[in-house]
C-alpha positions as CSV (number, residue, x, y, z in Angstrom):
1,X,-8.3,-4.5,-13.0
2,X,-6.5,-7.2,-14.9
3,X,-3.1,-6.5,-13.9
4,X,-4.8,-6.1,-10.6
5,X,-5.4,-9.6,-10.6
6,X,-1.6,-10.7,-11.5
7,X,-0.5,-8.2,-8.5
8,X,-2.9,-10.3,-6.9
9,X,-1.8,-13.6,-7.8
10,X,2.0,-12.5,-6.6
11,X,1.0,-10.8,-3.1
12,X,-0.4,-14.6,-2.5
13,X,2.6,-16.2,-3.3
14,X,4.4,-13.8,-1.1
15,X,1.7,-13.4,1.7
16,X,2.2,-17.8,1.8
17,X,6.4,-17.3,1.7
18,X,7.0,-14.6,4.1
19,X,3.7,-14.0,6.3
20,X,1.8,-17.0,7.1
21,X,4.2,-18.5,8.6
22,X,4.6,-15.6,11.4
23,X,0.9,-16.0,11.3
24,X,1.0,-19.6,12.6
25,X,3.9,-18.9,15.1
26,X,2.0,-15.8,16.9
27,X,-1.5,-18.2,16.9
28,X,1.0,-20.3,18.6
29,X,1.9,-18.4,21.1
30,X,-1.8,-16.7,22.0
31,X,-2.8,-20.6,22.7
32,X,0.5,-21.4,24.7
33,X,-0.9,-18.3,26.9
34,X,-4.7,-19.8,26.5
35,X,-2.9,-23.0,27.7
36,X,-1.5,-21.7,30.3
37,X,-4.5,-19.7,32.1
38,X,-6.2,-23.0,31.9
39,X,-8.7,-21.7,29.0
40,X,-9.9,-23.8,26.4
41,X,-8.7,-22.4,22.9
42,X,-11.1,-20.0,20.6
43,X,-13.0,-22.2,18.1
44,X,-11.9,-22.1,14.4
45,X,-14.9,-21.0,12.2
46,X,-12.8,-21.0,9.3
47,X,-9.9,-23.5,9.6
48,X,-6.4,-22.5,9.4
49,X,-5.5,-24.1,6.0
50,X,-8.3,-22.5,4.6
51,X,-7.9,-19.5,6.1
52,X,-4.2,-19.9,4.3
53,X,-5.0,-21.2,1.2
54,X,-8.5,-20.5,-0.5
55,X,-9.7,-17.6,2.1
56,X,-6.2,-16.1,1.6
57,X,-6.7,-16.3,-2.3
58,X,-9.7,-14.8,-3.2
59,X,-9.1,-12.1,-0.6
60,X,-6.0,-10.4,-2.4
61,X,-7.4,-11.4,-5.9
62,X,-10.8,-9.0,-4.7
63,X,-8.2,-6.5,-3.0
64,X,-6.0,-6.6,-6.4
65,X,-9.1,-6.3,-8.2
66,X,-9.8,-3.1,-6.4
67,X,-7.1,-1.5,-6.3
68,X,-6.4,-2.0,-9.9
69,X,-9.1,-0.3,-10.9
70,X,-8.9,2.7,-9.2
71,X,-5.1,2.9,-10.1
72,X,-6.2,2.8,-13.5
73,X,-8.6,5.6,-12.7
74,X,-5.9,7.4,-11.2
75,X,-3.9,6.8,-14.2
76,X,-6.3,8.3,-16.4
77,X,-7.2,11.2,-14.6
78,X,-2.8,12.0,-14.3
79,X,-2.3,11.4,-17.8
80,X,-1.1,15.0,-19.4
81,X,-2.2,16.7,-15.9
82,X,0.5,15.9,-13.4
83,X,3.4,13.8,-13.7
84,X,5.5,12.3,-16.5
85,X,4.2,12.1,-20.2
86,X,5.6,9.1,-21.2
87,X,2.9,6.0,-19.5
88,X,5.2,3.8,-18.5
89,X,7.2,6.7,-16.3
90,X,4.2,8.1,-14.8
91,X,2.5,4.2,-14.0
92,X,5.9,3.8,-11.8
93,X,5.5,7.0,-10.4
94,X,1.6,7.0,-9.4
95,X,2.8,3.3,-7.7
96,X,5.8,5.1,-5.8
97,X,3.0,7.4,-4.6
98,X,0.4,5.0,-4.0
99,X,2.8,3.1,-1.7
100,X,4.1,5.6,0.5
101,X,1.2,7.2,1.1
102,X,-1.6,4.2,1.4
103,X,1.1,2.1,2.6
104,X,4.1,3.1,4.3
105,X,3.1,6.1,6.2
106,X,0.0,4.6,7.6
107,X,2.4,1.5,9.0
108,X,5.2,3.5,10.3
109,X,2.4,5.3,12.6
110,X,0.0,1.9,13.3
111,X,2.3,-1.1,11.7
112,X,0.9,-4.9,10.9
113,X,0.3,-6.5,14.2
114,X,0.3,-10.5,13.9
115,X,-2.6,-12.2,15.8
116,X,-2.5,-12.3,19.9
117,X,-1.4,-8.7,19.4
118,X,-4.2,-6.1,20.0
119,X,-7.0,-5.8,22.9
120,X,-10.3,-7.0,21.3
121,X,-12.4,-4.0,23.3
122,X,-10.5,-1.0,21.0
123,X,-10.6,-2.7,17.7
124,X,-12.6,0.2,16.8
125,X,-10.7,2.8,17.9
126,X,-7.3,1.0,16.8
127,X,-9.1,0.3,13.1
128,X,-10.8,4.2,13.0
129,X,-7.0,5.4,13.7
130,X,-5.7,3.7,10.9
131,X,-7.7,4.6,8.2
132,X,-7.5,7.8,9.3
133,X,-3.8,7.8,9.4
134,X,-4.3,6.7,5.9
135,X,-6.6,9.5,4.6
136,X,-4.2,12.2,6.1
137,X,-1.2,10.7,4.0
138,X,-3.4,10.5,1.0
139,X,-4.8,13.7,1.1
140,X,-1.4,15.1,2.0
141,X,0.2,13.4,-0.7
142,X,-2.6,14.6,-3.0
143,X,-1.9,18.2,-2.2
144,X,1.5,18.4,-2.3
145,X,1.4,16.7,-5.8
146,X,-0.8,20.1,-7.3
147,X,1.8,22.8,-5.1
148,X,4.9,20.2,-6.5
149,X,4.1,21.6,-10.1
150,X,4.7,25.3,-8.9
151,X,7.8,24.3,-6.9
152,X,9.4,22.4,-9.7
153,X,8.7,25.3,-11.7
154,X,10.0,27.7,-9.5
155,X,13.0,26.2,-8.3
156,X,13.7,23.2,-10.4
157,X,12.9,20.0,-11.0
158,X,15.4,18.5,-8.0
159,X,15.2,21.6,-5.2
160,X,11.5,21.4,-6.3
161,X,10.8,18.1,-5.5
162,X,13.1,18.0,-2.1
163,X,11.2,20.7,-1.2
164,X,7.7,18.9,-1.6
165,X,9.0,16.0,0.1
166,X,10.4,17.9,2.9
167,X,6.6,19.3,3.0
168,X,5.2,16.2,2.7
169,X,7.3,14.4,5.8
170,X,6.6,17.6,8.0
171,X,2.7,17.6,7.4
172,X,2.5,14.2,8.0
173,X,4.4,14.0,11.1
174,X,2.9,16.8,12.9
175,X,-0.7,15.3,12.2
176,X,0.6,11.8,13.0
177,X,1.0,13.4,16.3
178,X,-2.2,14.6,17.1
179,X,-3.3,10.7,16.7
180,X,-3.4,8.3,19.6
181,X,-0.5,6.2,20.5
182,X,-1.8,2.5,20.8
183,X,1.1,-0.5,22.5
184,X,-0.7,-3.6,22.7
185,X,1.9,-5.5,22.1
186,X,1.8,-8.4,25.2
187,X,4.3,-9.4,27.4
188,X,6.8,-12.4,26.4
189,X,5.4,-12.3,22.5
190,X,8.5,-12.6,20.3
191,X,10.1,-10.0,19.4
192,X,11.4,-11.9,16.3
193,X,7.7,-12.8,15.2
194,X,6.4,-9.4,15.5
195,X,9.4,-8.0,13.0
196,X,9.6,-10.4,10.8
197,X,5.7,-10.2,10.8
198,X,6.1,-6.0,10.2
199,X,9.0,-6.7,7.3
200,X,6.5,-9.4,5.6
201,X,3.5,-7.0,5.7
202,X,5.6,-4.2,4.1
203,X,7.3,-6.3,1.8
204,X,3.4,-7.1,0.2
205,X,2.9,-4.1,0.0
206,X,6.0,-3.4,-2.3
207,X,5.0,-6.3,-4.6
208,X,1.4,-5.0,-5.0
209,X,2.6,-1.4,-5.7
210,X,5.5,-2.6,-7.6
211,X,3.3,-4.9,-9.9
212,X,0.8,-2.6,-10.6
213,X,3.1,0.3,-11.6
214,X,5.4,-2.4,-13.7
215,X,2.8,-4.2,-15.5
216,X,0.5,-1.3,-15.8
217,X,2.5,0.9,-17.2
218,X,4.5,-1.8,-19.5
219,X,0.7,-2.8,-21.3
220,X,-0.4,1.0,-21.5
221,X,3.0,1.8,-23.4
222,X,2.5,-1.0,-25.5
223,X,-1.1,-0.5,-26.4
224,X,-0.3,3.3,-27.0
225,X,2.7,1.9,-29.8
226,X,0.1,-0.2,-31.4
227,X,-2.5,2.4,-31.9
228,X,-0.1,4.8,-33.4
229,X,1.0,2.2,-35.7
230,X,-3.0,1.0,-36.6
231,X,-3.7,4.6,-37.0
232,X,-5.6,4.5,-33.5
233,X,-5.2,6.3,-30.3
234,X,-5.7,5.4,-26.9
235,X,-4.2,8.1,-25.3
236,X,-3.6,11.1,-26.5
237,X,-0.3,13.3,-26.1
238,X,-0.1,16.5,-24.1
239,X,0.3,19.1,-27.1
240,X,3.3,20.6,-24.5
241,X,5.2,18.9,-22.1
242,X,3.9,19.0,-18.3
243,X,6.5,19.8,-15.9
244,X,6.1,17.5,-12.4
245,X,7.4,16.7,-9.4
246,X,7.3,14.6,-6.4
C-alpha cells in the first residue's frame, strides 16, 4: 500500500503534465457550444483548480492505495504458484498483467473520453459496459495464466507462451464483440484533444503499473536479502523451480 502511494504521487504529476490540460481544452469547447445555443454554463460545485489540484490528489493517492494493496495480495498469493521465483521478476510480470488486462484491453474497447464527450442519459449503460469489459479481460487473463503453465510445459517456454497470448487476444476479442458499440463523440470536438486526451489516459496507466511492479518488486527483493542475512525469512523459496508463462 506504501508503494501504492509513491505510484500515486507520480500518476499526479503526470495526470497535471499530460491530462489536465486536455481536460481544460475539451471543458472549453462544451461551453463554446453552451455559448453558442445561448445556454448559461453548468455551475461549478467543485472549482476547476481544485478539481486539479487537491481533488486530483487525494483521488489517485486513495486509487494507488487500493490498488497497491491488492497487488500485494496478488503478489503473495503468485509467489511459488505461478510465475517467476525470483520477486523482483514476478512483481514486473504481475504489473505487465495487471496493465493489459485492467487497463489496456478495457480502453481499446471503451477508451478515456475527455469531458463534453458522452450523452448524460447512458452513463449507466456506457459505465456497466466498461467494467464489464474489464472483468472479461481479467478473468480471461486469469485463466489463461493456470492453462499457460501446461502450455509452457508442453511446448516450451516461448511457443508456450505465444500460444497463451494468441488465446488470450482471441477470447477477448470475440467477447468484446458481443458488447455494445457506444460513439458519442460530438460533432466539431477536436480530434487532437480527444487523442492526446486517449494517449494521456494510457500513458497513467503505464506509470501506475510500471511503479508498482518496479518499486514493489525492488523493496520485496531487498527485504528477502536482509532476512536471509538476519537469519529471517519473509518469503520462503519454492523447494523446485515453477515453470510459467504468459
Amino acid at each position: 500500500m506504501l508503494v501504492g502511494i509513491v505510484a500515486g504521487l507520480l500518476v499526479f504529476l503526470t495526470a497535471r503534465w499530460l491530462g489536465e490540460p486536455q481536460v481544460d481544452r475539451a471543458i472549453a469547447f462544451e461551453d463554446s457550444l453552451a455559448q453558442a445555443k445561448g445556454e448559461p454554463p453548468d455551475p461549478e460545485v467543485v472549482s476547476r483548480h481544485t478539481q486539479k489540484t487537491v481533488g486530483l490528489l487525494v483521488g489517485v493517492l486513495t486509487f494507488g492505495t487500493a490498488i497497491g494493496g491488492v497487488f500485494g495480495l496478488a503478489f503473495a498469493f503468485s509467489y511459488g504458484r505461478i510465475g517467476p521465483t525470483r520477486p523482483r521478476t514476478l512483481s514486473v510480470f504481475l504489473a505487465s498483467i495487471g496493465f493489459v488486462a485492467v487497463a489496456l484491453v478495457p480502453s481499446l474497447k471503451y477508451p478515456a473520453n475527455p469531458p463534453a464527450i458522452g450523452n448524460p442519459a447512458t452513463i449507466g449503460i456506457r459505465t456497466g459496459a466498461y467494467f464489464l469489459m474489464m472483468a472479461i479481460s481479467i478473468a480471461a487473463a486469469g485463466l489463461c495464466m493456470q492453462f499457460g503453465r501446461r502450455l509452457t510445459n508442453q511446448f516450451g517456454l516461448w511457443n508456450g507462451s505465444l500460444l497463451v497470448a494468441a488465446v488470450f487476444i482471441v477470447l477477448v476479442s470475440v467477447l468484446a464483440r458481443m458488447l455494445p458499440v457506444i460513439d458519442e463523440v460530438p460533432a466539431g470536438f477536436p480530434a487532437e484533444v480527444l487523442w492526446n486526451f486517449r494517449l494521456a489516459s494510457w500513458g497513467i496507466q503505464v506509470v501506475l503499473w510500471a511503479s508498482l511492479g518496479l518499486l514493489f518488486g525492488w523493496l520485496t527483493e531487498r527485504d528477502q536479502r536482509w532476512s536471509r542475512l538476519s537469519g529471517l525469512s519473509c518469503l520462503s523459496e519454492p523447494e523446485t523451480p515453477v515453470k510459467w508463462g504468459v
